[in-house]
Each structure stands twice: as structure tokens, then as C-alpha cells.
N, C-alpha and C positions, 0 to 999 in steps of 0.2 A: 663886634657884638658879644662873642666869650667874657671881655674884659669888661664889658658895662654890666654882663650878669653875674660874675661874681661881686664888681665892686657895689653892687644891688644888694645882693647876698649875704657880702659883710656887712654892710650895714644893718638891714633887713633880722639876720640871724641873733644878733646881740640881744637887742630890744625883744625880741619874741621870747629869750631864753629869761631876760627879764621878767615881764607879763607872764610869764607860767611860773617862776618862782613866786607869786603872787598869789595866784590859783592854779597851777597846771597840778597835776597828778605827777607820782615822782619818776614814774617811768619817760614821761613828757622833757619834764625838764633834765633831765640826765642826757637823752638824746639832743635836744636843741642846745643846754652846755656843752656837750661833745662836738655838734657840727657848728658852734660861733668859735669854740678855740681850733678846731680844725681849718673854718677860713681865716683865720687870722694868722695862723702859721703858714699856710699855701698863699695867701696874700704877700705876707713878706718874706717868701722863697721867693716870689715870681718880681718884688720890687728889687730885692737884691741884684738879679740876673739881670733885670735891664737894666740898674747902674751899673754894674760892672762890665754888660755890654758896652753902653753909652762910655763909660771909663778908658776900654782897650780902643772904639773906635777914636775916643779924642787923643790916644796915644798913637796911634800908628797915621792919622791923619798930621800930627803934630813931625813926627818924624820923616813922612813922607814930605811932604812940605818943604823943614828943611835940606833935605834931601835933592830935593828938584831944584832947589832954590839954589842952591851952593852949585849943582851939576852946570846949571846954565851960565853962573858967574864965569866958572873955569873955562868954561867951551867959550863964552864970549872973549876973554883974557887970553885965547890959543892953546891953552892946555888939554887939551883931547885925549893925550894919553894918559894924562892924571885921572880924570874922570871913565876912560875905558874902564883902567886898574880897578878901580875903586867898584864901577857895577860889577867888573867879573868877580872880584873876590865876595862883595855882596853876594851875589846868584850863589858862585859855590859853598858858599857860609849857608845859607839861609835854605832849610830844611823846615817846612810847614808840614805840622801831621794834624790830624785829629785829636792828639790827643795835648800837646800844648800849644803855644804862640808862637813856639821857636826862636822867643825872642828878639823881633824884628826889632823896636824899638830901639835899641844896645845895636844892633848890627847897622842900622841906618845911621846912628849918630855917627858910629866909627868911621863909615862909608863918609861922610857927610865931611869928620874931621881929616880924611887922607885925600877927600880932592879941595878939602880948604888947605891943608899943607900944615894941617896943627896936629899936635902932640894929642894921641888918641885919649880916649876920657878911661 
């Protein structure tokens, strides 16, 4: 509901800042210019954030993935210890904070290439 009333808003705000440039009073339209460029810059803070949401989750989905996927080839092929190695040193690599990614993506692939038995990337 938030996001249909601003994207209401932008819209909505433009066109009215228009229509007062026509006849508003100048105090009018200096306010309604101020809040159309104001949703238009909050608008595209908030599209950015969810691509680059949508960006990191198709990257650590993509990594996870391979990841599982190479785990199971080894453990079916009897390598178990190959694939132990490879989550312990993952786990003790891979530090998540608040305040970046910690680079999962890079750490899963390496994880990915030491129980495939390839030359790290």
C-alpha cells in the first residue's frame, strides 16, 4: 500500500506542479516543484535498492546453487572428504556482518572449485 501511494504521488505531483505553473501563485508552485523533484529522487533511491536487492539475491542464489550442485556430484563420486574440506574452510572464511556481504559469492565459487578439484578462480 506505501508503494502504490507514492507511486500515486509521483505521478499525481508532477502534473499538479504543471497546472500551478499555469495559474498557481508563486509560493504554490515553488512548494509543488519542490515535492515532484523530491518524489522523483525518493522514487529512484528506493528503485535502485531493490535492484541491487534483486542483484545480490540473484548472485548468492546463483552461487548457492552451484555450490550444492558440485557438493552432491562429489558425495555421489565418494569424495566426502573433498566436500567436508571445502564447507569447513567456507564456514571459517565466510564472516556475514551488517555491514557488507562478506563476499559470499567469491567464497562459494572457490568452495565450489576445491570440491570440483579445479584450479581456484
Amino acid at each position: 500500500m506505501p508503494a502504490l501511494l507514492a507511486f500515486i504521488l509521483s505521478l499525481l505531483l508532477p502534473i499538479a506542479w504543471f497546472l500551478s505553473e499555469l495559474r498557481g501563485k508563486p509560493p504554490v508552485r515553488i512548494l509543488l516543484g519542490f515535492l515532484s523533484i523530491a518524489s522523483v529522487v525518493f522514487c529512484t533511491w528506493a528503485v535502485t535498492g531493490l535492484l541491487a536487492t534483486i542483484n545480490y539475491n540473484a548472485e548468492y542464489g546463483a552461487a548457492t546453487s552451484d555450490l550444492i550442485k558440485a557438493s552432491l556430484a562429489a558425495i555421489d563420486r565418494g569424495q566426502v572428504d573433498r566436500v567436508a574440506a571445502a564447507w569447513r574452510e567456507l564456514g571459517s572464511r565466510y564472516q556475514p556482518t551488517y555491514e557488507n556481504r562478506a563476499g559470499y559469492p567469491d567464497l562459494a565459487a572457490e568452495a565450489t572449485c576445491q570440491i570440483r578439484g579445479e584450479a581456484r578462480p
